[in-house]
SENU-83372 format. One record per residue (C-alpha): residue number from 1; residue in three letters; z, x, y. Coordinates in nm, 4 decimals. Example, Ala and Ser with C-alpha at 12.3 -4.5 7.8 and 13.67 -1.06 7.14 Angstrom:
2
NODE  pos  code        pz        px        py
NODE    1   ALA    0.7800    1.2300   -0.4500
NODE    2   SER    0.7140    1.3670   -0.1060
//
This chain:
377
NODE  pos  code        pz        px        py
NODE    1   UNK    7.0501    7.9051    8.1392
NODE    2   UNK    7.3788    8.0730    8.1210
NODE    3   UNK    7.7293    7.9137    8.2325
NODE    4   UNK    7.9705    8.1497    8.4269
NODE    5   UNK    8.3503    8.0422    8.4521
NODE    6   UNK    8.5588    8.2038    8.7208
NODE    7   UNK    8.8996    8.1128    8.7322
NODE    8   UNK    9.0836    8.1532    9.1026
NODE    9   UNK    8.9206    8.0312    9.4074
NODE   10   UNK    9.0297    8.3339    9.5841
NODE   11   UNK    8.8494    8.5993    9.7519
NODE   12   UNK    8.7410    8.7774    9.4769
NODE   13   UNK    8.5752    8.4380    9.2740
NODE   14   UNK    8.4778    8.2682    9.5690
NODE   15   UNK    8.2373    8.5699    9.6544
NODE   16   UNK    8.0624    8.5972    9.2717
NODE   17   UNK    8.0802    8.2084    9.2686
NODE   18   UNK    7.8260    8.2589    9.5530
NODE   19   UNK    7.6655    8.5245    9.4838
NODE   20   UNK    7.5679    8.3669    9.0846
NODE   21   UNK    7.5035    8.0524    9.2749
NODE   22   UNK    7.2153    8.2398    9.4561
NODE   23   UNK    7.0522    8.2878    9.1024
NODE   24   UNK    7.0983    7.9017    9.0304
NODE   25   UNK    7.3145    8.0249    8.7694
NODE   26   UNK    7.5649    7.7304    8.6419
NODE   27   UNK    7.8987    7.8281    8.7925
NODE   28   UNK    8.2074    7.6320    8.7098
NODE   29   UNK    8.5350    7.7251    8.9332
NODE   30   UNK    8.8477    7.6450    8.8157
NODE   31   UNK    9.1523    7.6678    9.0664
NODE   32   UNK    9.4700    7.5751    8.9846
NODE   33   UNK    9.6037    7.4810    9.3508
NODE   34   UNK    9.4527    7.2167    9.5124
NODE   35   UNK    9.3343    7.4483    9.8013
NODE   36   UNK    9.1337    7.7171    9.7187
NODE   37   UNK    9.1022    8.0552    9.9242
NODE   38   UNK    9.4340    8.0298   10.0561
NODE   39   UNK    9.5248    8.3971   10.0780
NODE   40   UNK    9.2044    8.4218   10.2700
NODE   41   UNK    9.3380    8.1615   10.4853
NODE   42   UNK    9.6511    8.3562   10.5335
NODE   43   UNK    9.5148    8.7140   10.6187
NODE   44   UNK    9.5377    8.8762   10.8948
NODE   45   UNK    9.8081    8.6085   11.0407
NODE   46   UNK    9.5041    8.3286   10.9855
NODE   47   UNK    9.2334    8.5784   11.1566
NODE   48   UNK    9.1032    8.7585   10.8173
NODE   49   UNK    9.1135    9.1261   10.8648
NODE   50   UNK    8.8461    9.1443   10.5762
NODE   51   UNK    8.7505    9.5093   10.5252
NODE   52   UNK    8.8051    9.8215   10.7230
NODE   53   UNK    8.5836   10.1299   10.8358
NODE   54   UNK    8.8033   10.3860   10.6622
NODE   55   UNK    8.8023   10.3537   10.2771
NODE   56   UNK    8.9177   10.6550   10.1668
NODE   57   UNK    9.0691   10.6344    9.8424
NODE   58   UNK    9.3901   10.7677    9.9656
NODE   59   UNK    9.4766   10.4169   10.0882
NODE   60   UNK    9.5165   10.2783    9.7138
NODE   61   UNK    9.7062   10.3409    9.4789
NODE   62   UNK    9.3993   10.4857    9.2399
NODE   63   UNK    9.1334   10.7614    9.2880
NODE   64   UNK    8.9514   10.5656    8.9829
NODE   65   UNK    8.5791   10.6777    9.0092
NODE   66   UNK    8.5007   10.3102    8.8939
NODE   67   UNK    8.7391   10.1580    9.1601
NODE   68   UNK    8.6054   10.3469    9.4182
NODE   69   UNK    8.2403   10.3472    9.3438
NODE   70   UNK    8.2903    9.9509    9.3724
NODE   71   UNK    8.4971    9.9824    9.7113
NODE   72   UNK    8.2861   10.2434    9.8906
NODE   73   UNK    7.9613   10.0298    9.6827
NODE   74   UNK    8.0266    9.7059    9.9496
NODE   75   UNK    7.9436    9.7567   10.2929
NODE   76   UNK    8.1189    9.3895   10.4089
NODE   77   UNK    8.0350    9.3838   10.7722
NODE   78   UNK    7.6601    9.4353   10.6656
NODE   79   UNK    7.7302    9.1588   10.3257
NODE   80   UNK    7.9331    8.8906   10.5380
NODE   81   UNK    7.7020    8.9197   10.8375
NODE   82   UNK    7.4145    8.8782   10.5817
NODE   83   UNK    7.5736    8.5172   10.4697
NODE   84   UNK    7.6177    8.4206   10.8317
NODE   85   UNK    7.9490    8.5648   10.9707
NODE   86   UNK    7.9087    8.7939   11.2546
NODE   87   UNK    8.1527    9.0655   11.2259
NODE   88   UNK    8.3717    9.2538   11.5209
NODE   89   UNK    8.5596    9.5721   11.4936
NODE   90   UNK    8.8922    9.6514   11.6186
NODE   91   UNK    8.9842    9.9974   11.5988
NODE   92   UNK    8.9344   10.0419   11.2256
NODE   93   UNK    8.9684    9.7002   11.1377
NODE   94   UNK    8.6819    9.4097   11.0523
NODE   95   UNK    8.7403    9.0784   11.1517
NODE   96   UNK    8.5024    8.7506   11.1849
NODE   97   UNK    8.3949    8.7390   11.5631
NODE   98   UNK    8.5566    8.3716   11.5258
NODE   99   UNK    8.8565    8.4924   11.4913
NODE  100   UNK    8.9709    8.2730   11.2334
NODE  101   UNK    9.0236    8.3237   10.8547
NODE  102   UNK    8.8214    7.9829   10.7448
NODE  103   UNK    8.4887    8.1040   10.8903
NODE  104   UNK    8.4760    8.3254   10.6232
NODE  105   UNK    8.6121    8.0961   10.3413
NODE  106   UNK    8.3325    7.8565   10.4624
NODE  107   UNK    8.0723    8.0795   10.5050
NODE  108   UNK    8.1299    8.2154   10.0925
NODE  109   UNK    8.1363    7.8237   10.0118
NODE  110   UNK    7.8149    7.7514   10.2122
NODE  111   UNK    7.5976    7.7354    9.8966
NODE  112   UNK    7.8645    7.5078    9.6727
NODE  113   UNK    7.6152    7.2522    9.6875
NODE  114   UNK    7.5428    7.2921    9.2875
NODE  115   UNK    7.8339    7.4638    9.1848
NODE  116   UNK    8.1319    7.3046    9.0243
NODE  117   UNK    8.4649    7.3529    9.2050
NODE  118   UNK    8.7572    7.2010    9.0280
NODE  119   UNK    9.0605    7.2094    9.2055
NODE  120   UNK    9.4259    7.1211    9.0353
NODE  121   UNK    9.2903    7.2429    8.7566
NODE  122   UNK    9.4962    7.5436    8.5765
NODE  123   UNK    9.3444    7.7342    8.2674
NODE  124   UNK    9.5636    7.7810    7.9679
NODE  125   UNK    9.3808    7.9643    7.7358
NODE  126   UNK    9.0406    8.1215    7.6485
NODE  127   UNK    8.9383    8.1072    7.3172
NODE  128   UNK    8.6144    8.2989    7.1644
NODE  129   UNK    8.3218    8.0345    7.0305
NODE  130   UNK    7.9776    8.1572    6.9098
NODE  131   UNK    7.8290    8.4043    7.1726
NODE  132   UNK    8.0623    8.2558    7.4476
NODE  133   UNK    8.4028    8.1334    7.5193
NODE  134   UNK    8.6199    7.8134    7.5506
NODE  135   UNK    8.8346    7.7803    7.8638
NODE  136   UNK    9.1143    7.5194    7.7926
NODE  137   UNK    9.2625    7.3446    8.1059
NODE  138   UNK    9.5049    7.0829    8.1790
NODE  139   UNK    9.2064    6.8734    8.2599
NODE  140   UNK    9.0301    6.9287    7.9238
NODE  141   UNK    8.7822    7.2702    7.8066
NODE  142   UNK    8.4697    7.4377    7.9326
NODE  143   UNK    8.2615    7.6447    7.7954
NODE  144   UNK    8.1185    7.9969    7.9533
NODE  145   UNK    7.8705    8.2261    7.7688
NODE  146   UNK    8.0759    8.4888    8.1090
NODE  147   UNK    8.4204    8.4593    8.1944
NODE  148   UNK    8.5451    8.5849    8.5390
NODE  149   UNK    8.9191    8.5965    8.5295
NODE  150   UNK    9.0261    8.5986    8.9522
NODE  151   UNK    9.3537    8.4344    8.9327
NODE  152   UNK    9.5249    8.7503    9.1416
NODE  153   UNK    9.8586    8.8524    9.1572
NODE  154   UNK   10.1612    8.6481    9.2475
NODE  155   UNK   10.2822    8.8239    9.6023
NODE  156   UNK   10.3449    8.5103    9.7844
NODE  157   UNK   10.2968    8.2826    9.5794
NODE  158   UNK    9.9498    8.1642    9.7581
NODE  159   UNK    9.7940    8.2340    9.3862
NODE  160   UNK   10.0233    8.0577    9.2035
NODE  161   UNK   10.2937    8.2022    8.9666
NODE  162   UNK   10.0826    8.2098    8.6280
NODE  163   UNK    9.8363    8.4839    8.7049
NODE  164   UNK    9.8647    8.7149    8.4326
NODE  165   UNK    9.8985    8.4182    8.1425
NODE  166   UNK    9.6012    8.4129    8.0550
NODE  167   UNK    9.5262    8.8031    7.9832
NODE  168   UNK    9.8639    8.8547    7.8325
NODE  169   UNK    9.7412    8.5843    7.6004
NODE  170   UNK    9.4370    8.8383    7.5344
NODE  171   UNK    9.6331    9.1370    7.4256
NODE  172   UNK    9.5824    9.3412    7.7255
NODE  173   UNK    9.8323    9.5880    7.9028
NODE  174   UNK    9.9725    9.4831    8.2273
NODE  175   UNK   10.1320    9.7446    8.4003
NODE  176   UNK   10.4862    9.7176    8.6125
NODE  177   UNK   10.4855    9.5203    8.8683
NODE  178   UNK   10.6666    9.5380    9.1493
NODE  179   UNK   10.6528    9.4059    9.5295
NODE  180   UNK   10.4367    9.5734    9.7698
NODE  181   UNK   10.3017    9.5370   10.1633
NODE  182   UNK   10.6910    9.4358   10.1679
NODE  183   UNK   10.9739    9.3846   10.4161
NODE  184   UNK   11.2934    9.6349   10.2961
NODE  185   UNK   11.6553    9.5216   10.2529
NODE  186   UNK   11.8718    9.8522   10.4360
NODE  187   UNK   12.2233    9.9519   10.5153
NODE  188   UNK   12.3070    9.8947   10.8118
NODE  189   UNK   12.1176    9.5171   10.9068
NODE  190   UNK   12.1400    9.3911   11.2264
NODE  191   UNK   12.1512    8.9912   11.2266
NODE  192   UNK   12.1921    9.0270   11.5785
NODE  193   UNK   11.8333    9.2397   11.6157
NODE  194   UNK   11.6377    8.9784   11.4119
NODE  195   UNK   11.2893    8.9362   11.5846
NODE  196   UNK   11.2820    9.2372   11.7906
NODE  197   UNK   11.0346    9.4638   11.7677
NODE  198   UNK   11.0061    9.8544   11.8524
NODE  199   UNK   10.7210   10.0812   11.8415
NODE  200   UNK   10.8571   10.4327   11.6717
NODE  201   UNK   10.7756   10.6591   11.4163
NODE  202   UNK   10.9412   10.5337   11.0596
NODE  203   UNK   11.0098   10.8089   10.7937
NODE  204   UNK   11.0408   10.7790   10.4355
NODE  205   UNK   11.3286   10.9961   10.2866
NODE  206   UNK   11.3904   11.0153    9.9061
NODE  207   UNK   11.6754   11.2580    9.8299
NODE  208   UNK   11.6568   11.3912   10.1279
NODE  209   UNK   11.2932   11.4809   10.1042
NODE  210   UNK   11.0612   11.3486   10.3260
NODE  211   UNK   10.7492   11.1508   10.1869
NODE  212   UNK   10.5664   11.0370   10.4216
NODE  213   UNK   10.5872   10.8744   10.7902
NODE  214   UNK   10.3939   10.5845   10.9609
NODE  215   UNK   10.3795   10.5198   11.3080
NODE  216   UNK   10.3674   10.2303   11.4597
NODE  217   UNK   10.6042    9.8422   11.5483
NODE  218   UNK   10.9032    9.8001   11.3486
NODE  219   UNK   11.0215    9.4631   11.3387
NODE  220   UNK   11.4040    9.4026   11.2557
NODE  221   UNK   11.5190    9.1214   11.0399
NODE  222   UNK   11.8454    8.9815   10.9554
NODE  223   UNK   11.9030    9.1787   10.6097
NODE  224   UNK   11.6859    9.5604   10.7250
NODE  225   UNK   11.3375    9.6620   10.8264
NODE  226   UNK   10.9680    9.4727   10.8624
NODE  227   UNK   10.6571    9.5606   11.0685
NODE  228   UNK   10.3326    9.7187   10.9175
NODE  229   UNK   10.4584   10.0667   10.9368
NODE  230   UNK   10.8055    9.9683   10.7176
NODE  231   UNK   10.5199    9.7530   10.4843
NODE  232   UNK   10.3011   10.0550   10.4654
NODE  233   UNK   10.6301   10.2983   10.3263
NODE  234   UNK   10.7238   10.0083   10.0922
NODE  235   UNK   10.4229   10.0587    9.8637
NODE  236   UNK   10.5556   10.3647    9.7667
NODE  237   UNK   10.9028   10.3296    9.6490
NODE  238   UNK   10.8363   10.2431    9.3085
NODE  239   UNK   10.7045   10.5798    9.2244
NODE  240   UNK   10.9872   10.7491    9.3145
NODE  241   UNK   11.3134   10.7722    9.1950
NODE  242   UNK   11.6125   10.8650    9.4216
NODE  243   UNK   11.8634   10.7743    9.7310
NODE  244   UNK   11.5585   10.6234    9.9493
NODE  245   UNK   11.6005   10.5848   10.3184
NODE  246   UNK   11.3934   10.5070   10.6291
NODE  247   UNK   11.4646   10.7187   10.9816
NODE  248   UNK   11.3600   10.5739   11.2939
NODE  249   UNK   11.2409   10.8052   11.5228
NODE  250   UNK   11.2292   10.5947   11.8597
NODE  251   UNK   11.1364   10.8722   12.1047
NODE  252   UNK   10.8472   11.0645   11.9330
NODE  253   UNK   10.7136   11.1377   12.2438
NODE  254   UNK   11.0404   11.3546   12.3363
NODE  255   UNK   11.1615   11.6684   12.1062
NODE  256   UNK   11.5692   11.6449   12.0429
NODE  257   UNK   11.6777   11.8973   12.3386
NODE  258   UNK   11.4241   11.7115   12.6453
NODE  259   UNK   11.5579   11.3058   12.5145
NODE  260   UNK   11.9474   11.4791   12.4998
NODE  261   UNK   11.8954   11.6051   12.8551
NODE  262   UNK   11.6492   11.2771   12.9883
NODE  263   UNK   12.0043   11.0505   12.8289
NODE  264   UNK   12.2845   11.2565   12.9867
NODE  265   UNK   12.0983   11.2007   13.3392
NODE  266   UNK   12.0284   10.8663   13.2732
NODE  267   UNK   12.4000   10.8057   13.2065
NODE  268   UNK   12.5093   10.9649   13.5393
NODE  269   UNK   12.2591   10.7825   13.7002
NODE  270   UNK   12.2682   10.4497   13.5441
NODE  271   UNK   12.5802   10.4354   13.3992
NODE  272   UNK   12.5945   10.1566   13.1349
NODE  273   UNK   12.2047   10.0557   13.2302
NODE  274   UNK   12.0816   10.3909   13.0796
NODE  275   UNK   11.9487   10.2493   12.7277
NODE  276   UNK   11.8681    9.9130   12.8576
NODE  277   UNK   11.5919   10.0503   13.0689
NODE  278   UNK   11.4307   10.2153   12.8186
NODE  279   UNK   11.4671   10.0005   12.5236
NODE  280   UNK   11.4796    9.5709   12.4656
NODE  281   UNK   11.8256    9.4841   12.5596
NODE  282   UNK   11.9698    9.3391   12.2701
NODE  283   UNK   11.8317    9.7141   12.0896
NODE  284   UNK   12.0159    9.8900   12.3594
NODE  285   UNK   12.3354    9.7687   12.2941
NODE  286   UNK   12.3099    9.8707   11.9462
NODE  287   UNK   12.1836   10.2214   12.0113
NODE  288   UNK   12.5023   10.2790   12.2180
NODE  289   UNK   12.6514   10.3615   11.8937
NODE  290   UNK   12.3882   10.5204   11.7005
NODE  291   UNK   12.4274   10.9056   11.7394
NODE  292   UNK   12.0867   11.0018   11.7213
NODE  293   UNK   11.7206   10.8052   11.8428
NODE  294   UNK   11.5202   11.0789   11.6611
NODE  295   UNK   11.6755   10.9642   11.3588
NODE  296   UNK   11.8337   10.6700   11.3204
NODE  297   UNK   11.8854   10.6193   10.9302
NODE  298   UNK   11.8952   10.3074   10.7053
NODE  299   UNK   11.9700   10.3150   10.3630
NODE  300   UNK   11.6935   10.1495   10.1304
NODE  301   UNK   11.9219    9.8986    9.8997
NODE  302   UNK   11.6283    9.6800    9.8001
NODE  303   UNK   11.2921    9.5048    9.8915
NODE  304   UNK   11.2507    9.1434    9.8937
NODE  305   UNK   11.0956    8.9781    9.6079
NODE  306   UNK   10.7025    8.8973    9.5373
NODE  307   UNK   10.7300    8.5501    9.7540
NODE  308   UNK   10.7458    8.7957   10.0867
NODE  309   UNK   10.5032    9.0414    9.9483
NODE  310   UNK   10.1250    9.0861   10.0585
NODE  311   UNK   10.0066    9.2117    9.7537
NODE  312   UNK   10.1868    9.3111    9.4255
NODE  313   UNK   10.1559    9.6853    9.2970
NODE  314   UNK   10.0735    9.7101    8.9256
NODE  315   UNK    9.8842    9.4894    8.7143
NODE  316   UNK    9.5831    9.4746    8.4411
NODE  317   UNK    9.5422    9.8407    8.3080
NODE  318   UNK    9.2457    9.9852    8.4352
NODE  319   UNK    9.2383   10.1077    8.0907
NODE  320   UNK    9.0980    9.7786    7.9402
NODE  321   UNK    8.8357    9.7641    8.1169
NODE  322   UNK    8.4680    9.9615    8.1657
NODE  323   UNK    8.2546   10.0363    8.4831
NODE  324   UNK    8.1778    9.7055    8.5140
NODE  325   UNK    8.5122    9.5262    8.4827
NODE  326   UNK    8.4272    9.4086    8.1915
NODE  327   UNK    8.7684    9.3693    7.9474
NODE  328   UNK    8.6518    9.6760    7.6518
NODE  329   UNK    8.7790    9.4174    7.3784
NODE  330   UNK    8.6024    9.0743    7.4670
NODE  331   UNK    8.2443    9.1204    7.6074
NODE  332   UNK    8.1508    8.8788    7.8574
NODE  333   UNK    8.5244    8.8688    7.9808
NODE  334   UNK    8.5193    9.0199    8.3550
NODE  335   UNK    8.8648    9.1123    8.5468
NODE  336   UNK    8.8584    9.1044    8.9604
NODE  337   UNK    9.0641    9.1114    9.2001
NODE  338   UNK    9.4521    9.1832    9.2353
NODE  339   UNK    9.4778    9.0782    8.9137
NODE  340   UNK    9.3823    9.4495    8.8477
NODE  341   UNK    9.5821    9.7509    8.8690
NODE  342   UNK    9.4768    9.8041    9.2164
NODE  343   UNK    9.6347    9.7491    9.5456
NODE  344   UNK    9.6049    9.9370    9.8482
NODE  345   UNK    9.7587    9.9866   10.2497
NODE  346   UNK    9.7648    9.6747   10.5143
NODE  347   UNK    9.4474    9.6860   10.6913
NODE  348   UNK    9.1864    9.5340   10.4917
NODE  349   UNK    9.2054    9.7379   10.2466
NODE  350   UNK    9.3342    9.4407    9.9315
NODE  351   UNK    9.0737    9.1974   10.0885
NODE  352   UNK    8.8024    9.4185   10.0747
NODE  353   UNK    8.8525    9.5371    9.7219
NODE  354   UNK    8.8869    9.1777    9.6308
NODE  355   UNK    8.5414    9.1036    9.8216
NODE  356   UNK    8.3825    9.3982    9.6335
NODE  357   UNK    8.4826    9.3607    9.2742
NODE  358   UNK    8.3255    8.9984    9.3172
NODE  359   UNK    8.0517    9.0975    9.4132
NODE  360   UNK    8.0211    9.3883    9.0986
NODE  361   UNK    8.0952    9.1276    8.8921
NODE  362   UNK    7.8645    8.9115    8.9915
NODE  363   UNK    7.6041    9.1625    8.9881
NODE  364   UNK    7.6688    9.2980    8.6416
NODE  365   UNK    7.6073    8.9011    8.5686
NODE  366   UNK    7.2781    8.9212    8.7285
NODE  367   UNK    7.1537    9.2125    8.6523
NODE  368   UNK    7.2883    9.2756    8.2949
NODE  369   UNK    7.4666    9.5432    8.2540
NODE  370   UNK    7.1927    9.8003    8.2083
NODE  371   UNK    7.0697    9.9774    8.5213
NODE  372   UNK    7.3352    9.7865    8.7756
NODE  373   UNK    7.2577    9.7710    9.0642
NODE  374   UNK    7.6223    9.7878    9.3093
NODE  375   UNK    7.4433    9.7508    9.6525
NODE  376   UNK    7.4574    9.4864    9.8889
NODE  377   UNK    7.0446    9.3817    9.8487
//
């Protein structure tokens, strides 16, 4: 009987850990932390918004016919209800019906009983022997004839901050990497706004060229911008190059001439009370100085770093590895994960991609890799 190693208790190896240990195949984890599935713990502010309806491929940051044959391959309300989670929808968005991240974590652990979970345990190095492959840890070496590589990406740090050792150690290319899903750092900051939140419609200006908007509840911090919609426009800054600014548009629901002539009646009317009954008050008081609430400008100076990103954009080459995320130069060797040049919006979407290259891993394990089957039987 074959031995599989996956290294990273996250979402992506906790998922083929249970799907191999279906097969009574010997599965070793290794996880580094001594707490495994913590980003699963952590999504959706400890609610795990684990997949979503909508996955076009124009939510990632790839149109990858492997990628998206995997993503669009794993129907999760259908695969997590199958292993005991029942699944509720909110708007576009899948959550456990618990409302609460460790129902899922628990639920992909549920059949540990035989497998080998070693926490505190980091890998250092893989090394090729006979048909299979030494792992070498800090708390000795394994051997795997398959080697599942899940160690994700550094944003936040819930991963740890060694992801990518091990398969720069193999030779293969890792692209750029940059923060993503992250709050901005603008000119102007309000200290004094810190907390508040404001639903609007956020632009993204490079040059002077608009790239795209999100609406939705911008959240001010002490040093610029937050809120889904700001983490949404981050993910796209590092493919341009340029002045980069955000506009705040906080009356979309008034064109420039009707909010010009609803403010100068407020004013006679109201006097100094006319932005405070439309906006929170601390908000108002800085919008008596702004010239214009269709477009309020900040200037993009920088994002924060990986610790207060979601996800990180860039990472393994989707070049060095085949259909079946296997790495092209070491058979056996399988890639999942964020670890993977692959990231995508907030809404499920980096969960679910995590979820479902598990799962195509684990399959292609199963299986073999001749006639995969990427359903969710």
């Amino acid at each position: 009987m074959n031995t599989t190693i996956i290294i990273g208790a996250g979402a992506s190896g906790l998922l083929c850990g249970h799907e191999l240990a279906k097969t009574g195949e010997n599965v070793i984890i290794l996880e580094q932390s001594n707490k495994s599935g913590r980003k699963i713990l952590a999504s959706g502010n400890g609610r795990c918004n684990l997949s979503n309806t909508d996955l076009q491929m124009k939510y990632y940051n790839t149109d990858d016919w492997r990628i998206a044959a995997i993503i669009n391959n794993f129907d999760a309300k259908k695969y997590f209800e199958k292993i005991g989670v029942l699944v509720r929808q909110n708007g576009k968005l899948l959550y456990p019906r618990s409302n609460q991240s460790l129902t899922v974590k628990n639920a992909l652990m549920n059949n540990y009983n035989n497998v080998a979970l070693i926490e505190n345990c980091e890998a250092l190095k893989i090394t090729k022997q006979g048909k299979g492959y030494i792992v070498t840890t800090t708390l000795g070496d394994y051997y795997g004839d398959n080697i599942v590589i899940a160690t994700g990406s550094p944003a936040s740090l819930l991963s740890g901050k060694n992801n990518y050792d091990l398969v720069k150690q193999l030779g293969l290319k890792i692209t750029k990497l940059y923060p993503s899903l992250v709050q901005l750092k603008t000119k102007p900051a309000y200290r004094s706004l810190k907390g508040v939140r404001v639903k609007c419609i956020a632009h993204l200006y490079v040059d002077k060229q608009l790239i795209e908007s999100q609406e939705g509840e911008v959240l001010f911090s002490e040093n610029g911008l937050s809120g889904i919609c700001i983490m949404q426009l981050s993910r796209l800054l590092p493919h341009y190059q340029g002045i980069k600014e955000i506009s705040l548009d906080l009356m979309p629901d008034y064109g420039q001439k009707e909010l010009a002539d609803l403010l100068q009646k407020r004013r006679q009317d109201f006097n100094d009370y006319y932005l405070a009954g439309i906006f929170n008050d601390k908000l108002a008081k800085v919008l008596e100085n702004v010239a214009n609430l269709k477009d309020w400008r900040f200037l993009i100076k920088d994002t924060y770093g990986i610790e207060k990103a979601q996800v990180i954009s860039g990472g393994v080459s989707l070049e060095e590895v085949n259909e079946n995320l296997e790495v092209n130069k070491y058979p056996n060797i399988y890639l999942t994960g964020e670890l993977l040049d692959v990231d995508g919006d907030c809404g499920g979407y980096n969960l679910h991609f995590a979820f479902a290259s598990g799962y195509h891993v684990a399959k292609t394990i199963i299986n073999g890799k001749e006639g995969l089957d990427a359903t969710n039987k």
